[in-house]
C-alpha positions as CSV (number, residue, x, y, z in Angstrom):
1,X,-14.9,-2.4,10.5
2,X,-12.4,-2.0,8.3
3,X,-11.5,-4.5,5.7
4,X,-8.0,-5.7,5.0
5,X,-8.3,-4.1,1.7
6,X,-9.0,-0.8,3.0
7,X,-5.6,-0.6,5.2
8,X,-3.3,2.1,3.9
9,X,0.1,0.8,3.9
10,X,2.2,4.0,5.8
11,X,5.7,5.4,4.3
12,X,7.6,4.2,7.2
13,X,8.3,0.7,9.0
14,X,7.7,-0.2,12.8
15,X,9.6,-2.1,14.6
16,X,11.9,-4.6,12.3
17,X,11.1,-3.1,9.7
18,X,7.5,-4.4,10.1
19,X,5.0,-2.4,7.7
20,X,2.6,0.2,9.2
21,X,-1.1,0.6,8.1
22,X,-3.3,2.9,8.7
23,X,-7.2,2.1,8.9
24,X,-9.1,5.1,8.3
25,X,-12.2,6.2,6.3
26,X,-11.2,9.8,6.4
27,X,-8.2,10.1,3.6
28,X,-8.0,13.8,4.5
29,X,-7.6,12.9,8.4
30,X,-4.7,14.0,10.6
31,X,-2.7,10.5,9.9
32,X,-3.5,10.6,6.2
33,X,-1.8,13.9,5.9
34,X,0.7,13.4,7.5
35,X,1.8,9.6,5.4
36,X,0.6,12.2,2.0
37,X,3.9,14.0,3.1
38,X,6.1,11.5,4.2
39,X,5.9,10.1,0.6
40,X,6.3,13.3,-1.4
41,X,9.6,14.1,0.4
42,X,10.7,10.4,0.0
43,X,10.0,10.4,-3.7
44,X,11.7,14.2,-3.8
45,X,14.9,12.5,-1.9
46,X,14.6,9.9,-4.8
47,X,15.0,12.3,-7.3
48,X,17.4,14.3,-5.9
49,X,19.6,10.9,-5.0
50,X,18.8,9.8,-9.0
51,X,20.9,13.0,-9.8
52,X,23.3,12.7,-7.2
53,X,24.3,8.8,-8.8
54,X,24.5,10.3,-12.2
55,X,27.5,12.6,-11.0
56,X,29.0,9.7,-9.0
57,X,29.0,7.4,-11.6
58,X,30.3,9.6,-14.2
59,X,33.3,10.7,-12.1
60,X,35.6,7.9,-12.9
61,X,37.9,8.8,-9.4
62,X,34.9,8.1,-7.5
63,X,36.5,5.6,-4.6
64,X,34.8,1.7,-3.7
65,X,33.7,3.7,0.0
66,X,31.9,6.6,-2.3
67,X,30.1,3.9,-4.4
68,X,29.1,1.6,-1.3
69,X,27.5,4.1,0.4
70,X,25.7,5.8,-2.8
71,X,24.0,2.0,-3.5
72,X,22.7,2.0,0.5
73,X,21.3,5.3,-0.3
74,X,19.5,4.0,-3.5
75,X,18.9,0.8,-2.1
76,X,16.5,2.9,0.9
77,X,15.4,5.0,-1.9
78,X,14.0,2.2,-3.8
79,X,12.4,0.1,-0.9
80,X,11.0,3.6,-0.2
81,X,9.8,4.2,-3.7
82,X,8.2,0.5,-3.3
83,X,6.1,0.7,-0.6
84,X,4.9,4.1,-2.3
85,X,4.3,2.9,-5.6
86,X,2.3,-0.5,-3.5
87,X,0.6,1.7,-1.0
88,X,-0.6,3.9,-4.0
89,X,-1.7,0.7,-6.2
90,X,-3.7,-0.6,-3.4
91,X,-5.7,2.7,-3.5
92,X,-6.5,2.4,-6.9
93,X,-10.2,1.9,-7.9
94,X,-10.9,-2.1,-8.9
95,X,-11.5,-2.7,-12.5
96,X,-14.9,-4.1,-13.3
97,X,-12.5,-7.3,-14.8
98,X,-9.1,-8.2,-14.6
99,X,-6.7,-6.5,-17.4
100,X,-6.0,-10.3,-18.2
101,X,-9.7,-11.2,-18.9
102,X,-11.9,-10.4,-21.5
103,X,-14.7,-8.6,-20.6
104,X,-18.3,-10.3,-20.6
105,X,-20.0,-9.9,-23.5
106,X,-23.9,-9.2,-22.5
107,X,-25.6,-12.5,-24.6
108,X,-29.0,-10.8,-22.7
């Protein structure tokens, strides 16, 4: 069985915006694939949207409707960027010790 620890946290929400996870050993499976994808375009929409706010905010006629709907955008962008960036990190290899802690010196 797999261990809480061992879910993958998936690029999209469920219903209410619940998180999704995906329990699999096989990180090249179907699924796995497939959420690999999903957060290469997100991050690639990031980027693009990134560039996109530069030119909004630097055009000083931009309207209060232009500049409400460019901060939903980011605002999806960066929740989306999140659960990456926390779905990614929980896939990271566990340090022998905590980056806070001083390793144990061997008194042997």
């Amino acid at each position: 069985m797999t261990t809480s620890n061992e879910l993958r946290l998936l690029p999209w929400s469920g219903p209410d915006d619940k998180p999704c996870y995906l329990s699999a050993d096989n990180t090249a499976g179907h699924l796995s694939r497939l959420a690999d994808n999903a957060e290469e375009i997100q991050l690639g929409l990031g980027v693009e949207l990134l560039a996109h706010a530069y030119e909004v905010l630097a055009d000083a006629t931009s309207d209060p409707e232009e500049l409400r709907l460019l901060a939903k955008d980011l605002t999806g962008a960066l929740r989306d960027t999140i659960r990456v960036a926390t779905s990614r990190g929980h896939r990271l290899p566990r340090p022998a010790h905590s980056a806070y802690e001083k390793p144990q010196a061997n008194l042997g």
